[in-house]
N, C-alpha and C positions, 0 to 999 in steps of 0.2 A: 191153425185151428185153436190153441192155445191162447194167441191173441185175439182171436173175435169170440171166445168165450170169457176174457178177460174185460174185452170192451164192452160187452153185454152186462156182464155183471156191473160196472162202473157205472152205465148209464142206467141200470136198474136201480141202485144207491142212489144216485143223484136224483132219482124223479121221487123214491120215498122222503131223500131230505127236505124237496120242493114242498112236499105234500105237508111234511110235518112242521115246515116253516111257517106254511096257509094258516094251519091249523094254530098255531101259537097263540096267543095273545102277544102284541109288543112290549117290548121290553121282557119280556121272558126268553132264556139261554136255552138252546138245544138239548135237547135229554140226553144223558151219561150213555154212551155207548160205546163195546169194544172197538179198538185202534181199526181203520181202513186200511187199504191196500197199500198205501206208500212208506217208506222206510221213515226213520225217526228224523233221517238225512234232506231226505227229499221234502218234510214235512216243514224244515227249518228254511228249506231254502224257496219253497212254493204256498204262504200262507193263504190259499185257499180257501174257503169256506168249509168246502167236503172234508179237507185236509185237518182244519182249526178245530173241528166239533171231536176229534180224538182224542184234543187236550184236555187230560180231567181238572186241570183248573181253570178251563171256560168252561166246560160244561156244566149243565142245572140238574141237581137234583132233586126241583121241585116243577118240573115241566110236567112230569105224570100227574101233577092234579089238575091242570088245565082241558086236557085231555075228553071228559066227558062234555055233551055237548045240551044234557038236562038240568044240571045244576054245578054249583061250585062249593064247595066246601073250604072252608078258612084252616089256612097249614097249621096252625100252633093249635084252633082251635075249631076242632073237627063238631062239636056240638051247632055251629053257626052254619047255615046251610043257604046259599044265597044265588039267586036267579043266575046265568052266565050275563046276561044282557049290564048286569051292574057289574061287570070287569070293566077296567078302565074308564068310570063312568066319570072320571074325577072329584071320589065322593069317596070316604074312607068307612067302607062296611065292616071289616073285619077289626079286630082289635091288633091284628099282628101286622096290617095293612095289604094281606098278598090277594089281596081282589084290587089291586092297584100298582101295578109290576109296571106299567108306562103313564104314568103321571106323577106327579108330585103333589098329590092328594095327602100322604102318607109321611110328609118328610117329617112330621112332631114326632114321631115314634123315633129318630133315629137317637142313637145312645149316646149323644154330644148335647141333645135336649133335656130338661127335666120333666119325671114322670108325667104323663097327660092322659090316664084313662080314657078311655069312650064313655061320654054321658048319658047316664041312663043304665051302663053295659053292667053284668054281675061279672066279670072277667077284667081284673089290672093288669091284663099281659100286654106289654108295652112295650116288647122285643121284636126287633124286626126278623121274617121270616124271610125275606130277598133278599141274594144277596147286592143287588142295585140292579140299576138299569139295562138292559146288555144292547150294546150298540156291534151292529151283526160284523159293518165294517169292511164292506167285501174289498177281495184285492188289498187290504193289510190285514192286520191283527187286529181280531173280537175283544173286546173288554166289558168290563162291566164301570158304570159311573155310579156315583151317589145319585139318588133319585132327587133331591134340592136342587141338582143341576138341569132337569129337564124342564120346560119351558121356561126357564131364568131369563131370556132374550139375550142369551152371550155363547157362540157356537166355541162351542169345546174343542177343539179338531186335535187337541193330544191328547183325548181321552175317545173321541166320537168324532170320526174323521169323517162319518157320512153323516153327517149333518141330521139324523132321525132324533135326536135329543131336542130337537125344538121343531117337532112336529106342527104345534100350533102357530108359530109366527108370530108370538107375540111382541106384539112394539114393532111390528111391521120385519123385524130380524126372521129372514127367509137362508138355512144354513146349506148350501151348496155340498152333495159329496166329492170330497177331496180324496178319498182315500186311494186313489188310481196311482194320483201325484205324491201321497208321503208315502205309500207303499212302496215304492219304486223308488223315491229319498233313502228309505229306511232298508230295504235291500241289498243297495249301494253302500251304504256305509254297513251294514252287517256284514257282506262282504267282507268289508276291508278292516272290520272287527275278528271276522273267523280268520283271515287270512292271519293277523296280527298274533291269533292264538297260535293258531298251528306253528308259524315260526319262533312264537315264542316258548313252545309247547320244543318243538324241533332242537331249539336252543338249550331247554332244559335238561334234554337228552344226553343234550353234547356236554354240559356242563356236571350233570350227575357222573356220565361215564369218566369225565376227565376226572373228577372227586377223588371215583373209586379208584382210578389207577394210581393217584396220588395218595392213596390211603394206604393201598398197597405198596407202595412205594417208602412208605413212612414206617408201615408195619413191618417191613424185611428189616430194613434199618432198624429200626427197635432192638428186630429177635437178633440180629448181628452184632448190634451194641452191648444188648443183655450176655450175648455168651463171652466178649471181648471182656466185659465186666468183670464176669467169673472169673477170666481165664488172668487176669490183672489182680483180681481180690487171692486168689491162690499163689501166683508168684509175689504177692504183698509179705503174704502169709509164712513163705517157704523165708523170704528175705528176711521176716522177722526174727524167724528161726535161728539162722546161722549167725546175723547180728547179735542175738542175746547171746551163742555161743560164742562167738569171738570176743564179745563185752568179756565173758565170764574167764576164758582165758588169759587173757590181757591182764584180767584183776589179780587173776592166779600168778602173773608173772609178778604184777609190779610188786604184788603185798607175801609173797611166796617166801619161805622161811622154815629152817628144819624145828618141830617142838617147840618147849616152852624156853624161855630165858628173859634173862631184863633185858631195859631196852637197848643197852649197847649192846648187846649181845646180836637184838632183833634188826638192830639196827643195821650191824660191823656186817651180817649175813643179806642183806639186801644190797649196801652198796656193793658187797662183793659182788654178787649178780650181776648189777648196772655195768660196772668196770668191767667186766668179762665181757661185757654185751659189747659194749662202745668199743674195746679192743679190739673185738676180731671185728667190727666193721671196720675200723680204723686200719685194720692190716688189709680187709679187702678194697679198700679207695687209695690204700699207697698201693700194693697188686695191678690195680686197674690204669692209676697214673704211671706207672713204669711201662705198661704198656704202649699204652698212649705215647710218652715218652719214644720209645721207639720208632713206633709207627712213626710217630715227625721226623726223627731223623735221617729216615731212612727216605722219608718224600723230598726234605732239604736238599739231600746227598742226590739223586734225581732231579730235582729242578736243576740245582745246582749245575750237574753234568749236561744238562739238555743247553744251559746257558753259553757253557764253554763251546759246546760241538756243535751246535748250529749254525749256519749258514745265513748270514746277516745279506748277501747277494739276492736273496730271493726274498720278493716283495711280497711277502705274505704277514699282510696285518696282527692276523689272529695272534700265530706267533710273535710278532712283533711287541702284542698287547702282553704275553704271557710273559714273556720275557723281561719287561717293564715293569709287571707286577711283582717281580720275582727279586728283583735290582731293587723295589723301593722295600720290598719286604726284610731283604738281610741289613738294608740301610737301617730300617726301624727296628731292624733285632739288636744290633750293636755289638757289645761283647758279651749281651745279657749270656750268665750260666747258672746253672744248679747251684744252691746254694749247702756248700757241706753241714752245717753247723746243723740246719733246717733240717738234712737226711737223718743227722744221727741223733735228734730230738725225737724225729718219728720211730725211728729203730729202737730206741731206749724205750717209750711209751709204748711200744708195742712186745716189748717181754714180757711174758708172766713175773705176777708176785715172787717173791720168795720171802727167806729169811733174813736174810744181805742186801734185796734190793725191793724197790716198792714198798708196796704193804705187807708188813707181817699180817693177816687176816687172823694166823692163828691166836694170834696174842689177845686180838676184841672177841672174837669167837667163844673163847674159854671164860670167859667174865664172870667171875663168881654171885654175884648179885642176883637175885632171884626178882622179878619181873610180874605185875601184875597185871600185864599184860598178854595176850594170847591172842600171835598172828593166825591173821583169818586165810584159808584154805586158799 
């Protein structure tokens, strides 16, 4: 039911467009009326006639003065009031030209010419009031041309595929309508224009979502870097810290020194310090060499034993190899031993001061001399 009250109405529109086609003058555009039955979709892909008269930029919105069927009235210039029979008469009545919509009666008026009044006329309006010719175009796309164009003797067919722009034949040029054939060209390639969008349209999808995820992608790393930042500028911070503290200890050791005095005094008190220092290291690296010391002897004393007791019968390389390293090794030892002289240099430099041996300290210590100097803390 829904569809044959659908196809009634369709065919009721389409026998008012017929009507109001009749009614036209040529070269006058369809009057402005709200959108028909078919989508914006179906409208793109079926240019129609019934279809095209919804596009408000083919349609006329000066078809309503054609309209009456007693007179005609001049669009810009409603005071001129002229027979219907002088529409299209190839004769330019109006000054605004629109009692001449299909002929090019009217083309001095266009705005690429200079001013050309009507002679005789009290009115200089010299603006065109059409906007061209409208070539209906069925089976493609309606257009409007410059009205200079029509009976020029040169068929238009990218502008006026149905050849009504040279209605007279002038110069014997009779324009065949074509527009069955470019409409059907031009569908073809619109096609393959909308297809070309959508996939490119499709592609931009792909390529915004892949953006964002790489944006996101960049922005985690950002916020990751920014807190690794912090978290590196703080222990920069903390390192500062104990560096200047240890600087400031260090300085306290090297320049360290009881009250005032001169400068042997300042002096005789510093190196004591230093010598104390280097002593007990010097006691802890001879400690550590006697160590040492041992421990080799005690691996010698072992290799050594393993050399004698082993079993030269059994063909076992490894040992073989050990054993040989063992033999070249006491060869490159020779009779090397300790040397005493060397121990009891380290044993002597490693007593304290006193008063009998080393440095008296006390004697630079007490230095009468007064000093105008003052070690720093």
């Amino acid at each position: 039911m829904r569809q044959l009250d659908t196809l009634v109405l369709i065919g009721t529109l389409s026998t008012s467009i017929l009507a109001a086609e009749s009614s036209r003058p040529r070269g006058v555009g369809p009057e402005c009326k709200s959108p028909l039955l078919l989508s914006s979709h179906q409208r793109q892909r079926s240019p129609s006639h019934s279809t095209l008269i919804a596009n408000k930029s083919l349609c006329s919105t000066v078809a309503k003065f054609y309209k009456s069927s007693d007179s005609f009235t001049c669009i810009s210039n409603p005071s001129i009031t002229i027979s219907p029979s002088q529409i299209n008469d190839d004769y330019c009545d109006c000054p605004d030209g629109s009692d001449e919509p299909g002929t090019s009666a009217c083309t001095y008026l266009s705005t690429l010419s200079p001013p050309q009044p009507l002679a005789g006329s009290a009115s200089k309006n010299t603006s065109v009031a059409l906007p061209g010719y409208y070539c209906k175009n069925k089976g493609h796309i309606p257009s409007y041309i410059p009205h200079m164009y029509v009976n020029d003797g040169a068929c238009d067919y990218e502008l006026c595929c149905d050849g009504s722009d040279e209605w007279e034949g002038v110069g014997g040029i009779k324009c065949e309508d074509k527009c069955k054939e470019i409409g059907k060209e031009w569908r073809k390639l619109d096609e393959i224009r909308q297809k070309s969008a959508r996939a490119a349209l499709k592609k931009k999808d792909e390529l915004l979502k892949e953006a964002a995820e790489l944006r996101a992608g960049v922005e985690m790393s950002i916020g990751r870097l920014e807190v690794e930042i912090k978290t590196r500028e703080a222990e920069a911070e903390e390192l500062k810290k104990v560096y200047e503290e240890v600087e400031r200890r260090e300085r306290g050791k090297v320049v360290k020194s009881a009250g005032k005095g001169s400068k042997v005094t300042v002096l005789a008190g510093l190196a004591k310090t230093r010598v104390e220092e280097l002593r007990n290291a010097l006691t802890g690296v001879v400690s550590k060499r006697d160590a040492l010391k041992e421990k080799v002897a005690k691996l010698e004393a072992i290799l050594s034993t393993f050399k004698e007791e082993y079993n030269p019968n059994f063909n076992d390389e490894g040992v073989k190899r050990a054993v040989k390293s063992w033999e070249d090794y006491a060869a490159n030892k020779g009779d090397e031993s300790d040397d005493p002289a060397e121990d009891r240099d380290l044993e002597s430099i490693s007593k304290p001061d006193s008063e009998t041996e080393g440095i008296n300290w006390a004697e630079w210590e007490t230095e009468g001399e007064e000093s105008d100097v003052e070690a720093r803390k």
